[in-house]
N, C-alpha and C positions, 0 to 999 in steps of 0.2 A: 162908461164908454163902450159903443156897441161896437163889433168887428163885422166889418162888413164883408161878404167873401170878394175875392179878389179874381177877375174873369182866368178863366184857363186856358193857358198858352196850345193852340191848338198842334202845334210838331209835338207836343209832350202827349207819350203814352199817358193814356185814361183810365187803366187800371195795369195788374201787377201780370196780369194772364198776358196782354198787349203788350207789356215789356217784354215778360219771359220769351214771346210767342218771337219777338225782334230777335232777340239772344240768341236762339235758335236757328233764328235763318242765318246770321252772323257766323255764329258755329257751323253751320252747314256750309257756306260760302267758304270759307276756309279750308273746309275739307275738300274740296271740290276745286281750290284753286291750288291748296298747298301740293294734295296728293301727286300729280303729276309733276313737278318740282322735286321732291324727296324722291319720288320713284326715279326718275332720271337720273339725280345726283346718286344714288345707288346702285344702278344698270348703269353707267357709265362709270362707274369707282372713282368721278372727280376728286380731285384734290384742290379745289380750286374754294381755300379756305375764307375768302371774302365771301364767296357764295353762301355756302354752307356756313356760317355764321349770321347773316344776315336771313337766312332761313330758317335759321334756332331762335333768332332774333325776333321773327315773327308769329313761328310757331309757338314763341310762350306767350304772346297775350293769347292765344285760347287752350290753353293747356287744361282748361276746368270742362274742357269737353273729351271724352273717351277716345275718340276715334286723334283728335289731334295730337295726347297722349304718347300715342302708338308709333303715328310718325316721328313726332317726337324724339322719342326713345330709340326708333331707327335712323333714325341720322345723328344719333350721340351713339352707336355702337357703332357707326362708318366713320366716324368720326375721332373713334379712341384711338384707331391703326395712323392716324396721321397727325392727332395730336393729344394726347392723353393728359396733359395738363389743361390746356383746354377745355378741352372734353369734362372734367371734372366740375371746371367754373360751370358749366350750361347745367350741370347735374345740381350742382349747389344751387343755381338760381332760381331751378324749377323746384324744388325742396322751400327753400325763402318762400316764394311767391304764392305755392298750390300746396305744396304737405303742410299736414298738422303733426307737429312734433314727434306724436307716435310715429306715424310713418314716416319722417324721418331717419330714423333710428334703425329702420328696418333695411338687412341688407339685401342687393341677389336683385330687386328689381328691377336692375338694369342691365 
């Protein structure tokens, strides 16, 4: 039985470069939409914990980019003065989701 190749769904990247190259503007879009969100919620010292959840919320589907990270990590330290239990769950979930064990275990990076 011969396998015959099967045509190529043309929306599907064509190589791994065309995915990565997608990821990246992805990552980039996010930094560019997040940033101004997290800088507001910061500069205005909201408390407005629906927000600011739903921005942690979003910020961790790209936590595997540096710069998302960052924000990240600054809106879980604006975040610990208003809710520190809280705050600890977004700390854990970005740990779950993006650390490897070792970094896990490590304290102080937040």
């Amino acid at each position: 039985m011969s396998h015959r190749p099967t045509p190529r769904d043309e929306s599907a990247p064509g190589t791994i470069a065309e995915l990565a190259g997608r990821i990246e503007s992805l990552n980039r879009q996010a930094v560019a939409g997040y940033t101004p969100v997290v800088e507001d919620i910061l500069r205005s010292g909201s408390r407005d914990v629906a927000h600011i959840e739903r921005t942690l919320d979003g910020l961790l589907d790209f936590c595997g980019y540096p710069p998302i990270v960052e924000l990240y990590r600054s809106l879980c330290r604006h975040y610990w003065a208003i809710d520190p239990e809280a705050t600890a769950r977004y700390v854990e979930y970005y740990r779950e989701v993006w650390d490897s064990e070792e970094k896990a275990d490590v304290e102080g990076a937040w």
